[in-house]
C-alpha positions in Angstrom: -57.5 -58.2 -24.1 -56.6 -54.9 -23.0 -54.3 -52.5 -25.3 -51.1 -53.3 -23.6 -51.6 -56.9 -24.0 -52.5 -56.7 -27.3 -49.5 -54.6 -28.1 -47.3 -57.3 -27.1 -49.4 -60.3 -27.9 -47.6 -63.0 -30.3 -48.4 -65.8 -32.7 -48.1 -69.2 -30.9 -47.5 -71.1 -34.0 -45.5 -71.1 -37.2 -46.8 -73.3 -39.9 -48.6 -75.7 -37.4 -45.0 -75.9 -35.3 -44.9 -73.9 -31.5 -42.6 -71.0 -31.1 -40.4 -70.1 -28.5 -40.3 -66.7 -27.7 -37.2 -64.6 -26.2 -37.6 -61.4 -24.6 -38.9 -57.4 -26.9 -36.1 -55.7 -26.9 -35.8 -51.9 -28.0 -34.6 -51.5 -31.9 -31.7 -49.2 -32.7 -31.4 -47.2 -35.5 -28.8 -49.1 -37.1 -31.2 -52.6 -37.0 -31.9 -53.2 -41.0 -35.3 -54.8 -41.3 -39.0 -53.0 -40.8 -38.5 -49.3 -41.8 -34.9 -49.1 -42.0 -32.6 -47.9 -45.0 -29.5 -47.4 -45.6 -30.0 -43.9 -44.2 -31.8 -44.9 -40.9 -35.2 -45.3 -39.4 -37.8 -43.9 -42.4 -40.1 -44.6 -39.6 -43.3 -47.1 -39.6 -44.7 -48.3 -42.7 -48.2 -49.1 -41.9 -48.6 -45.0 -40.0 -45.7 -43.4 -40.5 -44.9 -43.0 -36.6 -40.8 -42.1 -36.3 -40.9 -43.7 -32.8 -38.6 -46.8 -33.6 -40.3 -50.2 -33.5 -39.7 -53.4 -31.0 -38.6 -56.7 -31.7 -38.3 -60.0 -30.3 -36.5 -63.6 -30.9 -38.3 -66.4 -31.8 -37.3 -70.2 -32.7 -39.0 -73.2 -34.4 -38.3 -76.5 -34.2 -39.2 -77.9 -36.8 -38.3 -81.7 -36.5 -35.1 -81.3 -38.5 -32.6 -79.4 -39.4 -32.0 -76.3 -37.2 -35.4 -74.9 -37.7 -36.7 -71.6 -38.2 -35.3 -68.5 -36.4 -37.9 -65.4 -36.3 -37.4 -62.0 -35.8 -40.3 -60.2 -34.9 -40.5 -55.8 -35.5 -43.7 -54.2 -34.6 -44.3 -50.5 -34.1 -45.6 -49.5 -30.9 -47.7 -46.8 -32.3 -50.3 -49.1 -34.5 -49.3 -52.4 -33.9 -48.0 -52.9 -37.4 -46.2 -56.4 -37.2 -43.5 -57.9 -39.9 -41.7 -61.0 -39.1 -37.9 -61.9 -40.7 -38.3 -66.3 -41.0 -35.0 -67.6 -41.3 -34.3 -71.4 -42.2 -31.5 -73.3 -44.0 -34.1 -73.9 -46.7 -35.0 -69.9 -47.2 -32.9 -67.2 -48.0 -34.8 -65.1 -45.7 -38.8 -64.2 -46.2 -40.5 -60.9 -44.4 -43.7 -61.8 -43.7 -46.6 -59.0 -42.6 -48.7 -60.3 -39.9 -52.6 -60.0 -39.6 -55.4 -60.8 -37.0 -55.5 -64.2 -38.2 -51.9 -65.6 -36.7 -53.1 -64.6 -33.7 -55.2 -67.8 -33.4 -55.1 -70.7 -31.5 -54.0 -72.4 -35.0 -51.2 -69.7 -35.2 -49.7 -68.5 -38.4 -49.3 -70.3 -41.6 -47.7 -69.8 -45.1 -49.4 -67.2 -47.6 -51.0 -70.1 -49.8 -52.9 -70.9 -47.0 -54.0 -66.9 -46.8 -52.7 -65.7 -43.5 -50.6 -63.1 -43.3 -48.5 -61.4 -46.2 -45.5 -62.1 -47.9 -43.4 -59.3 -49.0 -41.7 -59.1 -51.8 
């Protein structure tokens, strides 16, 4: 996988359930997730860059309910990837991605040790 792919490569799978991806879309400074504070882009957390992140739209259907709704930030600079999962039973979790929900099995829950919640 070369660089550029990788930069925009994306988990296939959230908690064993397929995710449908939307298009990245450039972040403005007034988006509130990733870096952002109530005085603007603080820049990336993982390296610091000031160039402001990605993001993308993703769904889950989950079976019932509405299902999950992700948003996706990554900086552009390292890669550094956190994800916003949105469901009518969560308030709203940020979840720091790693190699691992890359797989073919995707990305699961933190009990299950793949990728990081934060608090």
């Amino acid at each position: 996988m070369t660089l550029s792919e990788e930069r925009f490569a994306l988990p296939i799978a959230w908690d064993g359930h397929p995710i449908v991806w939307g298009d990245w879309e450039s972040v403005s400074d007034l988006t509130w997730c990733g870096g952002v504070t109530a005085h603007g882009w603080r820049g990336c957390r993982h390296c610091h860059a000031r160039a402001l992140p990605r993001s993308i739209l993703g769904h889950v259907d989950v079976g019932i309910g509405p299902g999950i709704n992700l948003s996706l930030f990554r900086c552009m600079t390292c890669g550094y990837s956190t994800v916003l999962e949105m469901s009518e039973f969560t308030d709203g979790r940020e979840w720091v991605l790693d190699s691992s929900d890359y797989g073919l099995e995707g990305s699961w829950n933190v009990e299950l040790e793949q990728g990081e919640l934060v608090l």
